[in-house]
N, C-alpha and C positions, 0 to 999 in steps of 0.2 A: 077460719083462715083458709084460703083457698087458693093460694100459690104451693108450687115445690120445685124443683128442677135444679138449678144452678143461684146459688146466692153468690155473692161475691164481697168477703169481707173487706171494704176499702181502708187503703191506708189513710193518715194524714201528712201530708208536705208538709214538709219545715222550708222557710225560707235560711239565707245563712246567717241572718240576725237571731234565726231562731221562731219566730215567727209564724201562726199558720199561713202554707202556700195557697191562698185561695186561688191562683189565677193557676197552679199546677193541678190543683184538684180539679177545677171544671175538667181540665183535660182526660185527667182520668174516669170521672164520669162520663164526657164521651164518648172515650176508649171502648170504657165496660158496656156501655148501652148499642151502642156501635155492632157489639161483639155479643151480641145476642143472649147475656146475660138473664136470670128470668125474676130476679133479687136483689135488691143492694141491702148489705147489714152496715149500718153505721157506727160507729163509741165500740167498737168491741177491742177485745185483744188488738187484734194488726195495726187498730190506727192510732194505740200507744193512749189509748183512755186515763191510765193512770195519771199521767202528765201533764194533760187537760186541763186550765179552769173550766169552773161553772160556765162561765161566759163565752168560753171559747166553743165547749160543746153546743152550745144554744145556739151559737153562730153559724157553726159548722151545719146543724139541722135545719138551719133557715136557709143557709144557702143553697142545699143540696135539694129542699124544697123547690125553692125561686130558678136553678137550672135547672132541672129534671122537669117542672111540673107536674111531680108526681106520675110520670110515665111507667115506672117499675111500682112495684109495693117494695116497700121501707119498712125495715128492722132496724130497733134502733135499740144499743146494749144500754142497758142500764140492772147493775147488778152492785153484789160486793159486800160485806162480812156484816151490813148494819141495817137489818130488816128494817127499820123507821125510815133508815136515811135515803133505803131508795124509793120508800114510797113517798117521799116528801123530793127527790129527784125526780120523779117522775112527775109530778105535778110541775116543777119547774120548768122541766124539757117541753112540757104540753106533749105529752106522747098520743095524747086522743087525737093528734092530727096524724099519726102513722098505722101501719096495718098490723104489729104487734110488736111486741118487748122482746129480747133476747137479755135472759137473767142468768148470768153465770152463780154456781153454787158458791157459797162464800167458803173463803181462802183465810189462812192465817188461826184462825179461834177452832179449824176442826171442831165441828158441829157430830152431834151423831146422827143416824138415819132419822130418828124422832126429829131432832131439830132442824135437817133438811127439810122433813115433809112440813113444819109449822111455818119455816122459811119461806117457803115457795107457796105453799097456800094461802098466809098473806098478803104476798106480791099479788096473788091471781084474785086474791077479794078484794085487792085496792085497784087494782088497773084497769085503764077506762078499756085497753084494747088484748086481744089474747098475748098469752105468754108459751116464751118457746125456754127451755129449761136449758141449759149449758153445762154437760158433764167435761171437763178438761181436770184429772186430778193431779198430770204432771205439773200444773198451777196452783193449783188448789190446797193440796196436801188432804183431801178426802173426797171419797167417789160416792156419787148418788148413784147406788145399788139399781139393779133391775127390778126387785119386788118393791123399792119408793120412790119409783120413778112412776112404773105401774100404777102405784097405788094414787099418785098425782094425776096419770093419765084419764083420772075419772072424774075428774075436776074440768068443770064446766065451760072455765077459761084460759086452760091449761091444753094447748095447740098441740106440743110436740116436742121434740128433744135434739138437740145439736150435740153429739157424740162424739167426744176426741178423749175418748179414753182410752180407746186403743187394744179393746178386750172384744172380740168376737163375738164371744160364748154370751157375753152379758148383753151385745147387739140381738144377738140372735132370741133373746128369751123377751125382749123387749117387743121386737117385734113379732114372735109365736102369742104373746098374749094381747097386743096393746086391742082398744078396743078402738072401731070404725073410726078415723075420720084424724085417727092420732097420729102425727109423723116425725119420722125417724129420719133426719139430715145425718150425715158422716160430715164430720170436723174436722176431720185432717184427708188433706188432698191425694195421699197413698193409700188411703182405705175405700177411698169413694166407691170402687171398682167393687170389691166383695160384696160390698155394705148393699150395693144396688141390685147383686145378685140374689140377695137373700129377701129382699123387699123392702130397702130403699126407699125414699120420696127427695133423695137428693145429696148436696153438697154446699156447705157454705164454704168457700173457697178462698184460701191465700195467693194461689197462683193464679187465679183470674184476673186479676189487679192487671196483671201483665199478657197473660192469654188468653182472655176470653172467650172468642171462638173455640178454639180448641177442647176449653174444661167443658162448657158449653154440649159444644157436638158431644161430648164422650158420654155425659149424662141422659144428651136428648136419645143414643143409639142406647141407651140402656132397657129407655121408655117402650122403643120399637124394637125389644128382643133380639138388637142385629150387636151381640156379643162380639162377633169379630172383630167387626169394625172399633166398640168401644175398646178390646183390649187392644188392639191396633195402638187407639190416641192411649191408652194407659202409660204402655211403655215408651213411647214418644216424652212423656212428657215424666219417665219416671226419674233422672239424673237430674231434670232440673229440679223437681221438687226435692229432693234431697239436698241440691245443694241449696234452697231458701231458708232450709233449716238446722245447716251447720254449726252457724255461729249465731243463731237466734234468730227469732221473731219479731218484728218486720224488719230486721238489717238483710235478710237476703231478698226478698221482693224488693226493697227500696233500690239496693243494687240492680234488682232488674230493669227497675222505673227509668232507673240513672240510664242504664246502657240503651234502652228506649228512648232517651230524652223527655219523657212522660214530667218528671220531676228529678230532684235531688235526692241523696241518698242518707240525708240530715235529718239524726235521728235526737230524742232530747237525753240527756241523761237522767237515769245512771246505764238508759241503751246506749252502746256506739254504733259507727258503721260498720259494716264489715269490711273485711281485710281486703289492701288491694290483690290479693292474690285469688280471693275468692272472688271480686267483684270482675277479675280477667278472667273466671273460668264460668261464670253465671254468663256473662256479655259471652263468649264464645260457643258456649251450652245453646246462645239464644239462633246465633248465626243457624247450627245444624239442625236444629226443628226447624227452622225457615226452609232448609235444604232439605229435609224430610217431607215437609207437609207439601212439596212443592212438587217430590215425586211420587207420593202417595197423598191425593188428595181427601180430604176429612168430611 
Protein backbone atom coordinates (compact mmCIF):
# COMPACT_ATOMS: atom_id res chain seq x y z
CA UNK A 1 0.00 0.00 0.00
CA UNK A 2 1.61 2.93 -0.96
CA UNK A 3 -0.47 6.03 -0.38
CA UNK A 4 -0.55 8.31 3.00
CA UNK A 5 -1.25 11.84 3.48
CA UNK A 6 -4.73 13.06 3.66
CA UNK A 7 -7.65 10.39 3.37
CA UNK A 8 -10.99 11.88 3.42
CA UNK A 9 -13.78 9.92 5.11
CA UNK A 10 -16.98 10.61 2.75
CA UNK A 11 -20.21 10.99 3.85
CA UNK A 12 -23.33 9.58 2.30
CA UNK A 13 -26.32 12.10 1.04
CA UNK A 14 -29.69 11.25 1.83
CA UNK A 15 -32.06 12.75 -0.42
CA UNK A 16 -35.59 13.89 1.69
CA UNK A 17 -37.23 10.76 0.61
CA UNK A 18 -34.55 9.26 2.36
CA UNK A 19 -32.87 7.97 -0.42
CA UNK A 20 -28.96 7.78 -1.42
CA UNK A 21 -28.14 11.42 -2.93
CA UNK A 22 -26.14 10.22 -5.68
CA UNK A 23 -26.21 13.45 -7.71
CA UNK A 24 -25.13 15.29 -4.11
CA UNK A 25 -22.35 12.79 -3.79
CA UNK A 26 -20.51 13.26 -7.22
CA UNK A 27 -20.44 16.76 -6.00
CA UNK A 28 -18.71 16.05 -3.04
CA UNK A 29 -16.38 13.86 -4.73
CA UNK A 30 -15.47 16.77 -6.81
CA UNK A 31 -15.12 18.90 -3.99
CA UNK A 32 -12.70 16.43 -2.18
CA UNK A 33 -10.59 15.69 -5.45
CA UNK A 34 -10.67 19.20 -6.37
CA UNK A 35 -9.12 20.02 -2.94
CA UNK A 36 -6.26 18.09 -3.29
CA UNK A 37 -7.12 15.29 -1.21
CA UNK A 38 -4.63 12.13 -1.42
CA UNK A 39 -7.42 9.29 -0.35
CA UNK A 40 -11.04 8.70 -0.43
CA UNK A 41 -12.32 6.03 2.41
CA UNK A 42 -15.59 4.82 1.53
CA UNK A 43 -18.64 2.61 4.01
CA UNK A 44 -16.89 3.88 7.02
CA UNK A 45 -18.23 5.44 10.13
CA UNK A 46 -19.17 9.24 8.60
CA UNK A 47 -21.02 7.75 5.74
CA UNK A 48 -23.47 6.17 8.22
CA UNK A 49 -22.58 2.30 7.06
CA UNK A 50 -24.73 0.85 9.48
CA UNK A 51 -27.90 1.98 7.66
CA UNK A 52 -26.81 0.83 4.38
CA UNK A 53 -28.30 -2.12 2.35
CA UNK A 54 -26.07 -4.52 0.88
CA UNK A 55 -27.08 -3.07 -2.35
CA UNK A 56 -26.91 0.41 -1.63
CA UNK A 57 -23.22 0.06 -0.56
CA UNK A 58 -22.38 -1.79 -3.84
CA UNK A 59 -23.89 0.95 -5.59
CA UNK A 60 -22.36 3.65 -3.77
CA UNK A 61 -18.74 1.62 -4.81
CA UNK A 62 -19.72 1.44 -8.35
CA UNK A 63 -20.52 4.88 -8.68
CA UNK A 64 -17.64 6.36 -7.07
CA UNK A 65 -15.62 4.07 -9.24
CA UNK A 66 -17.45 5.23 -12.67
CA UNK A 67 -16.82 9.13 -11.28
CA UNK A 68 -13.65 9.23 -10.07
CA UNK A 69 -12.11 6.62 -12.46
CA UNK A 70 -10.15 5.57 -9.90
CA UNK A 71 -7.97 8.91 -9.85
CA UNK A 72 -7.45 8.69 -5.95
CA UNK A 73 -6.76 5.06 -4.34
CA UNK A 74 -9.98 3.79 -2.61
CA UNK A 75 -10.45 2.49 0.92
CA UNK A 76 -13.33 0.82 1.30
CA UNK A 77 -14.79 -0.12 5.27
CA UNK A 78 -15.85 -3.10 5.57
CA UNK A 79 -15.82 -4.43 9.16
CA UNK A 80 -18.02 -5.45 12.23
CA UNK A 81 -18.53 -8.00 15.17
CA UNK A 82 -18.92 -11.13 12.64
CA UNK A 83 -15.39 -12.42 11.34
CA UNK A 84 -17.43 -14.66 8.49
CA UNK A 85 -19.73 -12.07 7.78
CA UNK A 86 -17.19 -9.72 6.56
CA UNK A 87 -15.25 -11.94 4.63
CA UNK A 88 -18.24 -13.09 2.89
CA UNK A 89 -18.92 -9.06 2.44
CA UNK A 90 -15.98 -8.57 1.04
CA UNK A 91 -16.36 -10.96 -1.67
CA UNK A 92 -19.74 -9.31 -2.41
CA UNK A 93 -18.35 -5.56 -2.35
CA UNK A 94 -15.48 -7.21 -4.96
CA UNK A 95 -13.08 -5.24 -2.96
CA UNK A 96 -10.15 -6.68 -5.31
CA UNK A 97 -11.11 -3.78 -7.52
CA UNK A 98 -9.95 -1.17 -4.59
CA UNK A 99 -6.42 -0.48 -2.89
CA UNK A 100 -7.26 -1.76 0.53
CA UNK A 101 -9.98 -2.60 3.38
CA UNK A 102 -10.36 -0.40 6.29
CA UNK A 103 -11.76 -3.06 9.17
CA UNK A 104 -12.94 -1.42 12.21
CA UNK A 105 -12.43 -3.75 15.46
CA UNK A 106 -15.62 -5.34 16.26
CA UNK A 107 -18.09 -3.59 18.52
CA UNK A 108 -20.84 -4.80 20.87
CA UNK A 109 -19.46 -8.94 21.88
CA UNK A 110 -16.11 -7.26 23.36
CA UNK A 111 -13.54 -9.64 22.12
CA UNK A 112 -10.33 -9.91 24.14
CA UNK A 113 -6.84 -9.08 22.72
CA UNK A 114 -6.52 -12.89 21.66
CA UNK A 115 -9.77 -12.64 19.71
CA UNK A 116 -8.82 -9.14 18.20
CA UNK A 117 -5.66 -10.70 16.92
CA UNK A 118 -7.71 -14.14 15.28
CA UNK A 119 -10.21 -11.33 14.22
CA UNK A 120 -8.08 -9.44 11.96
CA UNK A 121 -5.77 -11.95 10.99
CA UNK A 122 -8.53 -13.66 9.32
CA UNK A 123 -9.84 -10.72 7.52
CA UNK A 124 -6.03 -10.25 6.34
CA UNK A 125 -5.93 -14.33 5.07
CA UNK A 126 -9.21 -13.83 3.23
CA UNK A 127 -8.68 -10.27 1.48
CA UNK A 128 -7.73 -10.08 -1.97
CA UNK A 129 -6.25 -6.39 -1.00
CA UNK A 130 -4.19 -5.11 2.32
CA UNK A 131 -6.00 -4.25 5.32
CA UNK A 132 -5.78 -1.07 7.48
CA UNK A 133 -6.97 -1.91 11.02
CA UNK A 134 -9.54 0.65 12.70
CA UNK A 135 -8.85 1.32 16.62
CA UNK A 136 -12.12 3.80 17.65
CA UNK A 137 -13.00 2.31 21.22
CA UNK A 138 -15.35 5.26 21.99
CA UNK A 139 -17.52 2.94 19.30
CA UNK A 140 -16.42 -0.10 19.92
CA UNK A 141 -16.42 -0.67 23.71
CA UNK A 142 -12.86 -2.35 23.42
CA UNK A 143 -9.46 -1.13 22.26
CA UNK A 144 -6.83 -2.92 20.13
CA UNK A 145 -3.79 -2.53 22.46
CA UNK A 146 -0.48 -1.50 21.08
CA UNK A 147 1.45 -4.89 21.68
CA UNK A 148 -1.81 -6.54 19.23
CA UNK A 149 -1.88 -4.17 17.06
CA UNK A 150 2.13 -4.69 16.66
CA UNK A 151 1.82 -8.09 16.77
CA UNK A 152 -0.80 -7.83 13.54
CA UNK A 153 1.77 -5.32 12.26
CA UNK A 154 3.79 -8.34 10.99
CA UNK A 155 1.19 -9.71 9.03
CA UNK A 156 2.02 -9.69 5.51
CA UNK A 157 -1.32 -8.01 4.44
CA UNK A 158 -1.82 -6.09 7.30
CA UNK A 159 -0.90 -2.14 5.77
CA UNK A 160 -1.47 -0.13 8.81
CA UNK A 161 -3.80 1.32 11.55
CA UNK A 162 -6.47 4.15 11.51
CA UNK A 163 -6.23 5.53 15.30
CA UNK A 164 -9.20 7.30 16.95
CA UNK A 165 -8.64 6.17 20.15
CA UNK A 166 -7.45 9.11 21.34
CA UNK A 167 -4.36 7.74 23.66
CA UNK A 168 -1.05 9.14 22.79
CA UNK A 169 1.02 7.04 24.75
CA UNK A 170 -0.40 3.88 22.82
CA UNK A 171 0.30 6.02 19.36
CA UNK A 172 3.42 6.53 20.35
CA UNK A 173 4.59 2.92 21.24
CA UNK A 174 2.98 1.96 18.00
CA UNK A 175 4.87 3.81 16.21
CA UNK A 176 8.54 3.45 18.31
CA UNK A 177 8.08 -0.28 17.43
CA UNK A 178 6.04 -0.86 14.18
CA UNK A 179 8.13 -2.44 11.71
CA UNK A 180 9.09 -0.72 7.92
CA UNK A 181 6.59 0.04 5.66
CA UNK A 182 3.54 0.04 8.54
CA UNK A 183 1.37 3.02 8.81
CA UNK A 184 -0.06 4.99 11.40
CA UNK A 185 -3.15 7.38 10.11
CA UNK A 186 -4.74 9.57 13.15
CA UNK A 187 -8.71 9.22 13.12
CA UNK A 188 -9.76 11.94 14.55
CA UNK A 189 -9.09 15.35 13.00
CA UNK A 190 -7.82 17.25 16.50
CA UNK A 191 -5.08 14.77 16.88
CA UNK A 192 -3.77 14.77 13.41
CA UNK A 193 -1.23 17.49 14.43
CA UNK A 194 0.66 15.53 17.29
CA UNK A 195 0.17 12.27 15.75
CA UNK A 196 2.29 13.81 12.54
CA UNK A 197 4.81 15.06 14.87
CA UNK A 198 5.71 11.93 16.36
CA UNK A 199 5.79 9.98 12.86
CA UNK A 200 2.51 10.15 11.33
CA UNK A 201 1.79 8.93 7.69
CA UNK A 202 -1.45 10.82 7.92
CA UNK A 203 -5.18 11.48 8.47
CA UNK A 204 -8.37 10.09 7.50
CA UNK A 205 -10.57 12.91 7.83
CA UNK A 206 -14.19 13.92 8.77
CA UNK A 207 -13.69 17.52 8.03
CA UNK A 208 -12.25 17.20 4.54
CA UNK A 209 -15.66 16.42 3.40
CA UNK A 210 -16.03 20.15 3.66
CA UNK A 211 -12.28 21.47 3.59
CA UNK A 212 -10.24 19.83 1.82
CA UNK A 213 -7.56 21.95 0.89
CA UNK A 214 -7.02 23.14 4.01
CA UNK A 215 -6.87 19.52 6.06
CA UNK A 216 -4.92 18.69 2.97
CA UNK A 217 -2.03 21.66 3.14
CA UNK A 218 -1.81 21.01 6.98
CA UNK A 219 -0.85 17.31 6.53
CA UNK A 220 1.23 18.12 3.28
CA UNK A 221 3.33 21.06 5.64
CA UNK A 222 3.78 18.31 8.12
CA UNK A 223 5.56 16.01 5.20
CA UNK A 224 8.05 19.34 4.58
CA UNK A 225 8.91 19.81 8.38
CA UNK A 226 7.32 23.54 8.03
CA UNK A 227 5.46 22.99 11.59
CA UNK A 228 4.43 26.69 11.62
CA UNK A 229 2.55 26.71 8.93
CA UNK A 230 0.71 23.23 9.79
CA UNK A 231 0.09 24.57 13.30
CA UNK A 232 -1.06 27.67 11.58
CA UNK A 233 -4.04 25.51 9.63
CA UNK A 234 -4.40 23.32 13.03
CA UNK A 235 -5.81 26.07 14.88
CA UNK A 236 -7.76 27.58 11.93
CA UNK A 237 -9.53 24.82 11.73
CA UNK A 238 -9.71 23.80 15.60
CA UNK A 239 -13.64 25.43 16.53
CA UNK A 240 -14.83 23.95 13.63
CA UNK A 241 -13.82 20.48 14.30
CA UNK A 242 -15.14 20.57 17.49
CA UNK A 243 -18.21 21.80 16.67
CA UNK A 244 -18.61 18.55 13.79
CA UNK A 245 -18.55 16.61 16.97
CA UNK A 246 -20.86 18.08 19.31
CA UNK A 247 -23.85 16.40 18.71
CA UNK A 248 -22.44 13.36 16.71
CA UNK A 249 -20.97 11.93 13.77
CA UNK A 250 -21.75 12.76 10.53
CA UNK A 251 -24.73 15.37 11.80
CA UNK A 252 -22.07 18.04 12.05
CA UNK A 253 -20.11 17.65 8.67
CA UNK A 254 -23.63 17.03 7.00
CA UNK A 255 -24.40 20.58 8.58
CA UNK A 256 -21.39 21.88 7.05
CA UNK A 257 -22.30 20.13 3.47
CA UNK A 258 -25.72 21.94 3.94
CA UNK A 259 -24.31 25.38 4.63
CA UNK A 260 -21.91 24.71 1.42
CA UNK A 261 -24.82 23.64 -0.44
CA UNK A 262 -22.60 20.45 -1.29
CA UNK A 263 -25.80 18.35 -0.06
CA UNK A 264 -28.48 18.08 2.59
CA UNK A 265 -28.09 17.54 6.17
CA UNK A 266 -30.52 14.30 6.04
CA UNK A 267 -29.29 11.85 8.11
CA UNK A 268 -31.21 8.20 8.54
CA UNK A 269 -32.35 7.14 11.83
CA UNK A 270 -31.82 6.32 14.85
CA UNK A 271 -28.98 9.53 13.63
CA UNK A 272 -30.72 12.92 13.44
CA UNK A 273 -29.59 16.29 12.30
CA UNK A 274 -28.09 18.50 14.27
CA UNK A 275 -29.68 21.29 15.87
CA UNK A 276 -30.46 24.44 14.14
CA UNK A 277 -28.43 26.32 16.52
CA UNK A 278 -25.46 24.26 15.95
CA UNK A 279 -26.10 24.15 12.16
CA UNK A 280 -26.03 28.63 12.66
CA UNK A 281 -22.75 28.28 14.35
CA UNK A 282 -20.97 25.51 11.99
CA UNK A 283 -22.40 27.82 8.65
CA UNK A 284 -20.84 31.00 10.55
CA UNK A 285 -17.65 29.05 11.88
CA UNK A 286 -17.41 28.50 7.96
CA UNK A 287 -17.77 32.31 7.02
CA UNK A 288 -14.32 33.09 9.42
CA UNK A 289 -11.97 30.44 8.03
CA UNK A 290 -12.85 31.94 4.64
CA UNK A 291 -11.84 35.33 6.26
CA UNK A 292 -8.84 33.70 7.90
CA UNK A 293 -7.43 31.76 4.99
CA UNK A 294 -7.89 34.79 2.92
CA UNK A 295 -5.57 36.91 5.16
CA UNK A 296 -3.35 34.25 5.97
CA UNK A 297 -2.91 32.24 2.98
CA UNK A 298 -2.38 28.29 3.38
Amino acid sequence: MDFSGTGVAIVTPFDKKGSVDFSSLEKILKHVIDGQVDFLVLLGTTAETPVLTKQEKKDILDFVLEKTKHSKPIVVGCGGNNTSAIIEEMQYLEVNRFDAVLSVAPYYNKPTQKGLYLHFKTIADNSPVPVILYNVPSRTSSNLEASTTLQLAGHQNIAGIKEAGGNLDQITAIIQNRPDGFKVFSGDDSLALPIQSIGGDGLISVAANALPFLVSSMIKHTFEDNYDKARQIHLILADFVRMLFCEGNPAGIKAALEAMHLANAHLRLPLVEASDDLKKRIAQELIKINEKITTYPV
